[in-house]
Wavefront OBJ file of the C-alpha trace (Angstrom):
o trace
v 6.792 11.451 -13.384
v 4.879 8.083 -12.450
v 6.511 4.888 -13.452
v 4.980 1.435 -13.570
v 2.049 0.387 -10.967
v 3.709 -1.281 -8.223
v 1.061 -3.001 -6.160
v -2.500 -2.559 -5.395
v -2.935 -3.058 -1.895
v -6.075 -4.419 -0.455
v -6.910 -4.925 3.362
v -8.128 -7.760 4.476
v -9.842 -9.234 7.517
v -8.071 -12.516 8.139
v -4.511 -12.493 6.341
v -4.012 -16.156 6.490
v -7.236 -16.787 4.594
v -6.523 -14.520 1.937
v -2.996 -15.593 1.736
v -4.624 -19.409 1.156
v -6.896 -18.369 -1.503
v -4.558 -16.639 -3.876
v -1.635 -19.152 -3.553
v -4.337 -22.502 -3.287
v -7.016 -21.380 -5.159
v -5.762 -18.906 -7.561
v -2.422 -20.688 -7.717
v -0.612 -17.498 -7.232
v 2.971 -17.464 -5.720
v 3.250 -15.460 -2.657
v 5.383 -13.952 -0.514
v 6.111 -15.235 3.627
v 4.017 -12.502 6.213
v 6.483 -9.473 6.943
v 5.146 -7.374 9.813
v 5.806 -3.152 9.254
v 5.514 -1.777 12.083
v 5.911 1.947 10.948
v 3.157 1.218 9.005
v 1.052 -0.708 11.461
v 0.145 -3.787 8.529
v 1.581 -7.020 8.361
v 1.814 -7.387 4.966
v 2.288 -10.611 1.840
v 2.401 -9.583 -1.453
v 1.000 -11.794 -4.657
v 3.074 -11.969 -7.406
v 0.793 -11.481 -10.863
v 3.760 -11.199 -13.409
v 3.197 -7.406 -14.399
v 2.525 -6.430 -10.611
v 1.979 -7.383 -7.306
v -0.942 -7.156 -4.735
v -0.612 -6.596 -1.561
v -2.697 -7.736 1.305
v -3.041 -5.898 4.135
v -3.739 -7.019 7.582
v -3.841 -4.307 10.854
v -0.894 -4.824 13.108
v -2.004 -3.500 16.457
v -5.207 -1.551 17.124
v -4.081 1.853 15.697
v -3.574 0.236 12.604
v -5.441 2.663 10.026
v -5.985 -0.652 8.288
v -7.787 -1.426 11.541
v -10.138 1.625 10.821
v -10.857 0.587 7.241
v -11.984 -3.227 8.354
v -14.360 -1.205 10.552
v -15.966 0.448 7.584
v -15.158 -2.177 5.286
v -15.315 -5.812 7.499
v -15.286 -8.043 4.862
v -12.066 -5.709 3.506
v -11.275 -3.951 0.048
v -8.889 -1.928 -1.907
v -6.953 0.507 -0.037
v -4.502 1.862 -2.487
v -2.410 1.780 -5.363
v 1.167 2.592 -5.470
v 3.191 3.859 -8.482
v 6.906 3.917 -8.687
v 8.680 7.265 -9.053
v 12.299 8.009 -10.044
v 12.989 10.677 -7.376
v 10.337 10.672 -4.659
v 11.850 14.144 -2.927
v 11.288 16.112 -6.485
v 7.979 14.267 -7.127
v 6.622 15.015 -3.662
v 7.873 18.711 -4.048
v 6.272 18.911 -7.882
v 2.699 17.372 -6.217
v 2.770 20.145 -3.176
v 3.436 22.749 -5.360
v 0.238 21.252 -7.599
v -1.360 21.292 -4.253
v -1.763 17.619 -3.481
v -1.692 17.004 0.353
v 1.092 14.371 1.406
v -0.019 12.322 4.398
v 1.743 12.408 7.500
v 4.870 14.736 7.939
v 5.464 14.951 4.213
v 8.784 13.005 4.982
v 9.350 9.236 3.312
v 8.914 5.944 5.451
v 10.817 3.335 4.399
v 8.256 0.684 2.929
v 7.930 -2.621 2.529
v 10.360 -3.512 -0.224
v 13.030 -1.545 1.799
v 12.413 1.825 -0.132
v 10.898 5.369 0.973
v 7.461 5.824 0.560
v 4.589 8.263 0.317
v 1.328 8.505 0.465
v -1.094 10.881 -1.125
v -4.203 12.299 0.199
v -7.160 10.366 -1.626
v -9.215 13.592 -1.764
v -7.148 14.803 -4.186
v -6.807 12.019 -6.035
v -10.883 11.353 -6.957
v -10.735 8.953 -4.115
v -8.386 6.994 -4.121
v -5.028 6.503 -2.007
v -1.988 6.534 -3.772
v 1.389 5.490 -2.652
v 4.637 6.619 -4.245
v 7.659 4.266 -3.948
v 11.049 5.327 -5.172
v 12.115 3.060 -7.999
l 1 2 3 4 5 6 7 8 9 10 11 12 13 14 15 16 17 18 19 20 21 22 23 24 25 26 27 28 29 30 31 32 33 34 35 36 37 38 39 40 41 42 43 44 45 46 47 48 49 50 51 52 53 54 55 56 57 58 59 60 61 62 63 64 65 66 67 68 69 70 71 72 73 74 75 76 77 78 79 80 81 82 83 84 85 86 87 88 89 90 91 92 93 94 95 96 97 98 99 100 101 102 103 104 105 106 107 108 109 110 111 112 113 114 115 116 117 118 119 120 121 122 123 124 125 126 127 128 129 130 131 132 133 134
């Protein structure tokens, strides 16, 4: 069922700084800000050959990225996403597994212009996972 790690998403305080390190520092190519506003992130993702990374910074104060800089100011990981051929009949084979889908349990149409999903980290040892349709 999972495909290829996408991205691993980490939030980050101050996007612009972040954004300077990996492309300056780490000599990374990277992607121009794209603000999600279903999602409540402005986003730039790293390109790292095999994968990407993608920073995360809140858009708005409901952001839930906004929550995690609270517990986590100086930022962090936040998830990992894995691609999936058919994200209808992989959500449907997790529920039935008893995974908990966040939100309605519906895809959102994420950041590379594909439905998403996320999965609750409590059943997943702790970790959020995304599922993007490949």
């Amino acid at each position: 069922m999972l495909g290829r790690l996408n991205h691993v998403a980490i939030a980050v305080p101050d996007l612009d700084a972040a954004t300077a390190l990996y492309r300056d520092t780490l000599g990374a190519s990277v992607s121009q800000p794209q603000a999600l506003q279903e999602h409540g992130v402005t986003v730039v993702f790293v390109d790292v050959g095999n994968t990407k990374i993608e920073l995360l910074q809140p858009l708005g104060e409901g952001s839930p990225i906004a929550a995690f800089l609270e517990k986590n100011p100086a930022g962090g990981m936040h998830h990992v996403c894995y691609e999936v051929d058919d994200i209808i009949a992989a959500r449907d084979r997790l529920k039935a597994g008893g995974a908990r889908v966040l939100g309605d349990g519906n895809p959102k149409t994420g950041a590379h212009g594909k439905p998403v999903l996320f999965l609750h980290p409590k059943d997943l040892f702790g970790t959020l996972v995304e599922l993007e349709q490949a």
